[in-house]
VEXVO-495296 format. One line per 4 residues: number of its first residue (from 1); for each residue x, y, z of N, C-alpha, C. Coordinates in nm, 4 decimals, always signed. Each point is the difference from the previous one (the first is absolute). Example, Ala and Ser with C-alpha at 12.3 -4.5 7.8 and 13.67 -1.06 7.14 Angstrom:
<nodes>
1	+1.3190:-0.5690:+0.7800:-0.0890:+0.1190:+0.0000:+0.0900:+0.1200:+0.0000 ~ -0.0350:+0.1050:-0.0720:+0.0820:+0.1190:+0.0060:-0.0770:+0.1090:+0.0730
</nodes>
This chain:
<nodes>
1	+5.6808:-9.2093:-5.1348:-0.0685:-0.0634:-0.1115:-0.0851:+0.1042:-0.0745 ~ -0.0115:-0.0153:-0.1198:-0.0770:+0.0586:-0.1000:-0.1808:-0.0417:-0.0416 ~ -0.0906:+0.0413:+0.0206:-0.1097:-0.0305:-0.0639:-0.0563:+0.0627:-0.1208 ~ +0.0153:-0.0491:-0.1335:-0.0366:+0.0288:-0.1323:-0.1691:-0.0147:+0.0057
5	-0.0457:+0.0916:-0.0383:-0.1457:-0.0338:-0.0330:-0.0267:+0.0648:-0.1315 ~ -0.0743:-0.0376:-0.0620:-0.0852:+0.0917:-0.1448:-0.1436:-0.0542:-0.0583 ~ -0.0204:-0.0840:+0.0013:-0.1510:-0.0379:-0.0677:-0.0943:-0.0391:+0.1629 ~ -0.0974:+0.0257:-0.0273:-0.0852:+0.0481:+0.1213:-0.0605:-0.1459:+0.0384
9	+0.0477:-0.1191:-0.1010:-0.0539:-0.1144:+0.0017:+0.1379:-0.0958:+0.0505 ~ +0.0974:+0.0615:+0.0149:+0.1251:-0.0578:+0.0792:+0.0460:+0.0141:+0.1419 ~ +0.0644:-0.0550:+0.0878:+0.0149:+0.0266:+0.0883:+0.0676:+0.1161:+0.0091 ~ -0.0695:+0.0510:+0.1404:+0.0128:+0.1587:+0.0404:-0.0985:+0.0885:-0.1016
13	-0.0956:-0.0388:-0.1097:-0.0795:+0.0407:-0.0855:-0.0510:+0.1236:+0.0679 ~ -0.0074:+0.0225:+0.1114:-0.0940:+0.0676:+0.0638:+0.0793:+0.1629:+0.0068 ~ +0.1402:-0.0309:-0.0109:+0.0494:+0.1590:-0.0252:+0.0387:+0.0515:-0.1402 ~ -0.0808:-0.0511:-0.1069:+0.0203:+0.0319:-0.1171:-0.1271:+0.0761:-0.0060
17	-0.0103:+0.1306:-0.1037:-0.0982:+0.0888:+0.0199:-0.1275:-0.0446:-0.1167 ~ -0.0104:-0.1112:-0.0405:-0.0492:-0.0776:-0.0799:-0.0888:-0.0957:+0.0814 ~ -0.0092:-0.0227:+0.1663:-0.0323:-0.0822:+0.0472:-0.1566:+0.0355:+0.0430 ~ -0.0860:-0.0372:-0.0038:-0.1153:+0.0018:+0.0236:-0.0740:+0.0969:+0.1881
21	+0.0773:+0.1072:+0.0064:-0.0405:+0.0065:+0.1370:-0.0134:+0.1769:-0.0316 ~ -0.1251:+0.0271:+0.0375:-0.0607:+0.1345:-0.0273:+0.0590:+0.0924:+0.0978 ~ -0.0403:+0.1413:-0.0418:+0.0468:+0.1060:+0.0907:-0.0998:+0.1016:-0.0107 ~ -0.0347:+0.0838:+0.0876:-0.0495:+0.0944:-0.0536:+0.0657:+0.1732:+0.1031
25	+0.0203:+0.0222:-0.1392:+0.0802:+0.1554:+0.0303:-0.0768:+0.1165:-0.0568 ~ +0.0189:+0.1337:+0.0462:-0.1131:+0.0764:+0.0050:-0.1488:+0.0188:-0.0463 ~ -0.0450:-0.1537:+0.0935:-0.1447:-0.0237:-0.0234:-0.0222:-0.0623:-0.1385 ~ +0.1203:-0.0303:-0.0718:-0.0609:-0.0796:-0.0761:+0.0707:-0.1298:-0.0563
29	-0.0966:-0.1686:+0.0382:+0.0534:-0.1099:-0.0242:+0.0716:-0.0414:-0.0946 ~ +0.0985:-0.0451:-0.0279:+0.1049:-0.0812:-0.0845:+0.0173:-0.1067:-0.0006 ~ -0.0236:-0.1140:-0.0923:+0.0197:-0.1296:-0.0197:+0.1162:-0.0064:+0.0536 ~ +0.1222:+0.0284:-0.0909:+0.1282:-0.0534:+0.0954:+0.0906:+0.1353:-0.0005
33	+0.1233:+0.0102:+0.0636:+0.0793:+0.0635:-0.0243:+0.0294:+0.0822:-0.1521 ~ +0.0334:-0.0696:-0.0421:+0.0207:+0.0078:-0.2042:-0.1418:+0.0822:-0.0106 ~ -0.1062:-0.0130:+0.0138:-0.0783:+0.0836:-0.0265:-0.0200:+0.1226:+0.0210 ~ +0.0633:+0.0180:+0.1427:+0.0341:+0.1470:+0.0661:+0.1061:+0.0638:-0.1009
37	+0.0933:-0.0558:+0.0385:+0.0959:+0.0227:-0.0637:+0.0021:+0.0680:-0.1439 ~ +0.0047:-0.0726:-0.0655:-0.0410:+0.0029:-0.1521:-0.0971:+0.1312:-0.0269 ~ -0.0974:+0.0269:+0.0441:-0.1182:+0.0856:-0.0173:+0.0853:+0.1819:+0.0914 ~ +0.1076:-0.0673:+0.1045:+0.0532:+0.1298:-0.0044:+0.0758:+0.0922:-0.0742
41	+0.0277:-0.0701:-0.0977:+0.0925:+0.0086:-0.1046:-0.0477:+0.1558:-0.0742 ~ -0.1387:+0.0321:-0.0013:-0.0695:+0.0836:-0.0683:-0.0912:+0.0699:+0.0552 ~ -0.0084:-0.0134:+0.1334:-0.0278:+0.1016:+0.1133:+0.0256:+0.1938:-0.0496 ~ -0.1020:+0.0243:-0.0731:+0.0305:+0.1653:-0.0068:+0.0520:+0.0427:-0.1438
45	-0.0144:-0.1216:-0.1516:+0.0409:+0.0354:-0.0647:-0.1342:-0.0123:-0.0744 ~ +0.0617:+0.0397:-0.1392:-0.1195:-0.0412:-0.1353:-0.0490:-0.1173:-0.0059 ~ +0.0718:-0.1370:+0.0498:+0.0029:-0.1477:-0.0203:-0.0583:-0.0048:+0.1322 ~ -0.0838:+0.0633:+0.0734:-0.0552:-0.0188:+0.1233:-0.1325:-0.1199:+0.0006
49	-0.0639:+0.0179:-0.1233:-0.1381:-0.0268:-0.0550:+0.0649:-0.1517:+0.0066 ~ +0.1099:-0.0820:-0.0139:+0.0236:-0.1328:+0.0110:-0.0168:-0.0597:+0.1477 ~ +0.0111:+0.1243:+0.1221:+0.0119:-0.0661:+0.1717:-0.1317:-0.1228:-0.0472 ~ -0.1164:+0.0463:-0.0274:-0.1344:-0.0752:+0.0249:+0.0500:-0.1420:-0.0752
53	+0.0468:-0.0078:-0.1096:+0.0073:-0.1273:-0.0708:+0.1220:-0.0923:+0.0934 ~ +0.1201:+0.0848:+0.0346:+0.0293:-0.0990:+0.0913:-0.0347:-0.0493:+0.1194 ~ -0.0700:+0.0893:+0.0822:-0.0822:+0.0077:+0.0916:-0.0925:-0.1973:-0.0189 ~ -0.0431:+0.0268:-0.1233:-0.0939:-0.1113:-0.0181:+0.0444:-0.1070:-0.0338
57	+0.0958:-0.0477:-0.0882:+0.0509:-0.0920:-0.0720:+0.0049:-0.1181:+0.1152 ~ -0.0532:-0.1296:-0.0307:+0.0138:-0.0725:+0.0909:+0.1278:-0.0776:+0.0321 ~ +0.1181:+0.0456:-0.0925:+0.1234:-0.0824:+0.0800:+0.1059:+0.1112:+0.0250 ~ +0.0845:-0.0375:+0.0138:+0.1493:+0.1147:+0.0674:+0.0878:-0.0093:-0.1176
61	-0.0187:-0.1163:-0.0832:+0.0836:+0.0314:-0.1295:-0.0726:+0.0570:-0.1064 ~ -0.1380:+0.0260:+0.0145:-0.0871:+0.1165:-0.0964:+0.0902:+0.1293:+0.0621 ~ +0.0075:-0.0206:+0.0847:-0.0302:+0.1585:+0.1055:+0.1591:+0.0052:-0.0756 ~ +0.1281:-0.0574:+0.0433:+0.0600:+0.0086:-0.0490:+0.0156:+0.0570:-0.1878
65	-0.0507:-0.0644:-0.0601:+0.0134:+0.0240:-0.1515:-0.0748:+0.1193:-0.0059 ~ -0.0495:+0.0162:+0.0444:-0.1287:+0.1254:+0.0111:+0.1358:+0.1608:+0.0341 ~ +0.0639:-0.0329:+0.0991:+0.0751:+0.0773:+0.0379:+0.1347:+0.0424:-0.0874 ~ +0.0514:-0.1289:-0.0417:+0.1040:+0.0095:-0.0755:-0.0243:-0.0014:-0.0940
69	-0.1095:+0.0434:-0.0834:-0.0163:+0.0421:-0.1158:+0.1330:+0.1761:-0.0847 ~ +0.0610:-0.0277:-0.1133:+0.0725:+0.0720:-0.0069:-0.0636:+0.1530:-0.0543 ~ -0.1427:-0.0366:-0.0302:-0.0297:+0.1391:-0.0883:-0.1031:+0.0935:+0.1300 ~ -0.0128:-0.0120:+0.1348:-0.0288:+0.0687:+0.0584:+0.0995:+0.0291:+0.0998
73	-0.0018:+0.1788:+0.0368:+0.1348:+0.0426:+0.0818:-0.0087:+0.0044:+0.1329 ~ +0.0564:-0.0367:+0.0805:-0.0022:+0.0801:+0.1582:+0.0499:+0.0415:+0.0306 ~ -0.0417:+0.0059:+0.1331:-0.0304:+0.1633:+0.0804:+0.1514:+0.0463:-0.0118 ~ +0.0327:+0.0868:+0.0363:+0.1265:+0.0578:-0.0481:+0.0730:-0.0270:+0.1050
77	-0.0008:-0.0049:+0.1698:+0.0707:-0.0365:+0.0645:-0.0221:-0.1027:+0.0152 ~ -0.0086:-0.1291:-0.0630:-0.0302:-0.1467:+0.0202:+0.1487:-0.0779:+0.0748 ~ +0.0859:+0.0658:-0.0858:+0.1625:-0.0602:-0.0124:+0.0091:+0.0227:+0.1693 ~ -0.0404:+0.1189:+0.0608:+0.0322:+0.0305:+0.1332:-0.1141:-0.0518:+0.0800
81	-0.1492:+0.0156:-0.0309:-0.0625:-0.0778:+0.1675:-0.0242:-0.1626:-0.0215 ~ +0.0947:-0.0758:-0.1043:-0.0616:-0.1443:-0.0666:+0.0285:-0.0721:+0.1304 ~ +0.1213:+0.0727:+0.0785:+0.0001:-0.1264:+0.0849:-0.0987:+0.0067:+0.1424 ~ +0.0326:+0.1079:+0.0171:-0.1186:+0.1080:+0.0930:-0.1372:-0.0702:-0.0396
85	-0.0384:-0.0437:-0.0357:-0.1709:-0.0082:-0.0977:+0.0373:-0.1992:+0.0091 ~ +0.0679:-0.0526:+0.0241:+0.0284:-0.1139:-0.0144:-0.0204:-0.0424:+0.1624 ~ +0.1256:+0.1054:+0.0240:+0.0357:-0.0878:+0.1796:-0.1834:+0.0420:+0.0565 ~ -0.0533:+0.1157:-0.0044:-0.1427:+0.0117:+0.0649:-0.0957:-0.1215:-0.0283
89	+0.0147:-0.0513:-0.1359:-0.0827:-0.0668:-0.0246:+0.0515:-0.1897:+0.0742 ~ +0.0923:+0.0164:+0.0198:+0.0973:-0.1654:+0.0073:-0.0474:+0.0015:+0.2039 ~ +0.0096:+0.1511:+0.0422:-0.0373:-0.0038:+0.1353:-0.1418:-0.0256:+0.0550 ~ -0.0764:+0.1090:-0.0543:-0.1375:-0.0616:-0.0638:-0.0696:-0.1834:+0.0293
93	+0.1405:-0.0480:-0.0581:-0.0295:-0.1118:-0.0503:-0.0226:-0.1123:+0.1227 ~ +0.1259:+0.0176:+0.0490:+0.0714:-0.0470:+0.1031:-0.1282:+0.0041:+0.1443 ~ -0.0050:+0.1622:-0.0127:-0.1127:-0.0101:+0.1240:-0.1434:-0.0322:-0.0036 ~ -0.0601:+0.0141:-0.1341:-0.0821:-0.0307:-0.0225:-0.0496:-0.1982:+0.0564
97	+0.1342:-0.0789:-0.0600:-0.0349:-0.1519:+0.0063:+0.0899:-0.0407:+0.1192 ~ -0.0628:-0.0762:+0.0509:+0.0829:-0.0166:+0.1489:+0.0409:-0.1421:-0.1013 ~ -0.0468:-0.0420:-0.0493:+0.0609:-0.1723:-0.0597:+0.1472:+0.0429:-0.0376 ~ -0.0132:+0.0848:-0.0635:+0.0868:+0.0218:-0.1055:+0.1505:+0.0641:+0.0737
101	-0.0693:+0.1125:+0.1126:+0.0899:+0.0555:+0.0927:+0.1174:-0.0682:+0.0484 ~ -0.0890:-0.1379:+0.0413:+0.0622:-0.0787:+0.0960:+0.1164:-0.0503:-0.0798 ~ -0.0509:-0.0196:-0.1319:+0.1406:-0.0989:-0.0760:+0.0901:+0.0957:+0.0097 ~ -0.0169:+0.1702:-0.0522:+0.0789:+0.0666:-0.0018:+0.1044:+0.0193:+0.1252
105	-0.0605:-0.0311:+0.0900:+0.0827:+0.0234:+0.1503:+0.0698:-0.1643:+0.0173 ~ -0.0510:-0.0512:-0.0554:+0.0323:-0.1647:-0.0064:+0.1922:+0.0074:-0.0349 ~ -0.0018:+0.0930:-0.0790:+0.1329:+0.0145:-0.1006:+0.1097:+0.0594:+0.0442 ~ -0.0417:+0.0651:+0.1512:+0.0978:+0.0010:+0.0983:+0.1304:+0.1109:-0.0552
109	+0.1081:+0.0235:+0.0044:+0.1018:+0.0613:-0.0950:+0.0394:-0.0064:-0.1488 ~ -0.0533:-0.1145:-0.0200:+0.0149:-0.0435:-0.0913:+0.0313:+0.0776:-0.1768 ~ +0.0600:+0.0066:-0.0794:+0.0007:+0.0801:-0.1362:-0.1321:-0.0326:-0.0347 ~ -0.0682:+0.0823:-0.0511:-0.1274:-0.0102:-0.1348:+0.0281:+0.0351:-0.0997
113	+0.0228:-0.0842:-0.1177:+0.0339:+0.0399:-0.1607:-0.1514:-0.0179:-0.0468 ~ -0.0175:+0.0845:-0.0699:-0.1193:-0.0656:-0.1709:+0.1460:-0.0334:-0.0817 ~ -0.0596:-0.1602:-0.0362:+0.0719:-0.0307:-0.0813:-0.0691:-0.0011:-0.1632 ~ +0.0391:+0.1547:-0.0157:-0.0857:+0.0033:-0.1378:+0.1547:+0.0306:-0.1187
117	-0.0510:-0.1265:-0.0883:+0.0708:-0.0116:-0.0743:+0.0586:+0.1176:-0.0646 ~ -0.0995:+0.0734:-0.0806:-0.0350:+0.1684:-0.0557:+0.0374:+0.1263:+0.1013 ~ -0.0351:-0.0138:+0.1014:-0.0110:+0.1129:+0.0848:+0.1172:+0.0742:-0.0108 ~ +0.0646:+0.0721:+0.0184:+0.1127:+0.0360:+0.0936:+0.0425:+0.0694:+0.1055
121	-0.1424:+0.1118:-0.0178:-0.0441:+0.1009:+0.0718:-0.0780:-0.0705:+0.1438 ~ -0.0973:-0.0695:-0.0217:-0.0824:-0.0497:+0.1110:+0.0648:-0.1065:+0.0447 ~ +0.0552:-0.1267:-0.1323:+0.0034:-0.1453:+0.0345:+0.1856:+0.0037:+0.0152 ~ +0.0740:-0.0705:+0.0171:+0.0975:-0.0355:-0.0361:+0.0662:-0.0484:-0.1117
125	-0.0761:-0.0061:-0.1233:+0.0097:-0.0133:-0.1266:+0.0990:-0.1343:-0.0317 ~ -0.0028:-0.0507:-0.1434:+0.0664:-0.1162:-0.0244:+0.1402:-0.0177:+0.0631 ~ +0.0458:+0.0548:+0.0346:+0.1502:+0.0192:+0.0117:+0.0346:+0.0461:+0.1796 ~ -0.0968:-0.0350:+0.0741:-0.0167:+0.0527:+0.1335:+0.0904:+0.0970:+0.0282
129	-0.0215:+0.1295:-0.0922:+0.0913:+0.1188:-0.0330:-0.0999:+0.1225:+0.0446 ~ -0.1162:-0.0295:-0.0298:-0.1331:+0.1553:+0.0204:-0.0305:+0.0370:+0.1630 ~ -0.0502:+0.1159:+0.0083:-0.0606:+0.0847:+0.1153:-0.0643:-0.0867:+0.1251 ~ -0.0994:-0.0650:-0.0226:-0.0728:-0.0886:+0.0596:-0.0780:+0.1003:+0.1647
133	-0.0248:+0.1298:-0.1395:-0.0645:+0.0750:+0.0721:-0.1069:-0.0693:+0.1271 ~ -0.0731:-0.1219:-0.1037:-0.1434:-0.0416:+0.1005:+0.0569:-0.0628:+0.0854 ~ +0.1016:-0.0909:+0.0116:+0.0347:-0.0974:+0.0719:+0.0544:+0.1181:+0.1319 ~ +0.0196:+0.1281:-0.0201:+0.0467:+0.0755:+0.0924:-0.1356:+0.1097:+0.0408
137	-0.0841:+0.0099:-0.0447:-0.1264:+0.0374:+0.0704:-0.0309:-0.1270:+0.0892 ~ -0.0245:-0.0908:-0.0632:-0.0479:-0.1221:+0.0920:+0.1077:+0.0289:+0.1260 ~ +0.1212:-0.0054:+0.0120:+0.0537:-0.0172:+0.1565:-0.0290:+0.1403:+0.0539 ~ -0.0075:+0.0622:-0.0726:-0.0411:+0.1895:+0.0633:-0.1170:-0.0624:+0.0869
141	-0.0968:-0.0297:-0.0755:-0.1361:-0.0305:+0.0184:-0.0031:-0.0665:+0.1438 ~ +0.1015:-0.1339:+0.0203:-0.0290:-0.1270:+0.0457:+0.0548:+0.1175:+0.1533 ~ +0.1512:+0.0351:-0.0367:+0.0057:+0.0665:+0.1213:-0.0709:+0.0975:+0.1062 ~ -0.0762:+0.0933:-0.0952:-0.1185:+0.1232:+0.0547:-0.0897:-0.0805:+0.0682
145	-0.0629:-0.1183:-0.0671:-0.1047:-0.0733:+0.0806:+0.0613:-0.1443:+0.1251 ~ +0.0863:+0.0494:+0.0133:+0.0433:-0.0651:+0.1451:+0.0365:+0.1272:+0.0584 ~ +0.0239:+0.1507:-0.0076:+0.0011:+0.1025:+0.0713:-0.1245:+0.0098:+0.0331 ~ -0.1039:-0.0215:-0.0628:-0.1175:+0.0212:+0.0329:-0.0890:-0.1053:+0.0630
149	+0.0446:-0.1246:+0.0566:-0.0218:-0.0869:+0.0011:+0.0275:+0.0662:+0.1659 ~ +0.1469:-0.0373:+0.0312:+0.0432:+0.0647:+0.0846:-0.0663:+0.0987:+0.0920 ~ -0.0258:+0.1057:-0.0715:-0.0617:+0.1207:+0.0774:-0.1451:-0.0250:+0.0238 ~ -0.0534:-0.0512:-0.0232:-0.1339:-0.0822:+0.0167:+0.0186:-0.1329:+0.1814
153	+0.0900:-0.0764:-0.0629:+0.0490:-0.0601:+0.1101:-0.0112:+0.0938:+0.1564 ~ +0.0793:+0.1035:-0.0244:+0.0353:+0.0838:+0.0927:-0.0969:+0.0441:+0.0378 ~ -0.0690:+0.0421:-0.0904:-0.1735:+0.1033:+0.1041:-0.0815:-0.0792:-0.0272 ~ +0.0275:-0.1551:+0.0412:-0.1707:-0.0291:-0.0239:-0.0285:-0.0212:+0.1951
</nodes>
């Protein structure tokens, strides 16, 4: 069986990077995923001076628009660590919320799509034709933290 998720207010909401569950990565807090995310975009360039505004914006679709704005550039290897800079932050996520963990382990073998209409790269796009990059961090994710789950088991 397949589990589609995409709006953070739907079921499975909780693995969309839009969903309300903080992280904090090198010492410094993030509303949600999308906020990390987004603000890495410009890590080390001229458009750096924007991290703080997304940093702040109080939702994940500021943080979003904030990011995908077309007239500021990023970082030059973006195309190569986007997913790298994604899966850290989606793991992050995972260990951070045990609520949230649990659903993730809840899902057993199961496929994870974002069923994002647009996407093609992250979501599976209209045409369940795209990448569904996230839906494949999420089982990366889901699997590492039952290895680690595991090895914990073992030496406790």
């Amino acid at each position: 069986m397949t589990i589609y998720f995409y709006k953070a207010y739907e079921p499975y909401g909780c693995f969309s990077n839009f969903s309300l569950h903080g992280i904090k990565i090198q010492g410094t807090y993030w509303s949600t995923v999308e906020h990390y995310y987004q603000a890495q975009k410009f890590v080390g360039t001229p458009d750096a001076a924007i991290i703080p505004a997304i940093h702040a914006v109080q939702t994940p679709e500021e943080a979003a628009a904030l990011g995908r704005c077309c007239t500021r550039k990023v970082r030059l290897d973006w195309e190569e660590v986007k997913t790298k800079v994604m899966r850290e932050a989606v793991l992050k996520k995972f260990l951070t919320h045990a609520d949230i963990r649990e659903v993730l382990l809840s899902t057993g073998e199961q496929l994870l799509v974002e069923n994002s209409p647009i996407d093609y790269f992250w979501g599976c796009g209209a045409e369940k034709t795209g990448q569904n990059y996230l839906g494949k961090i999420l089982m990366s994710v889901r699997e590492e933290i039952r290895k680690l789950s595991l090895i914990s088991v073992i030496y406790e």
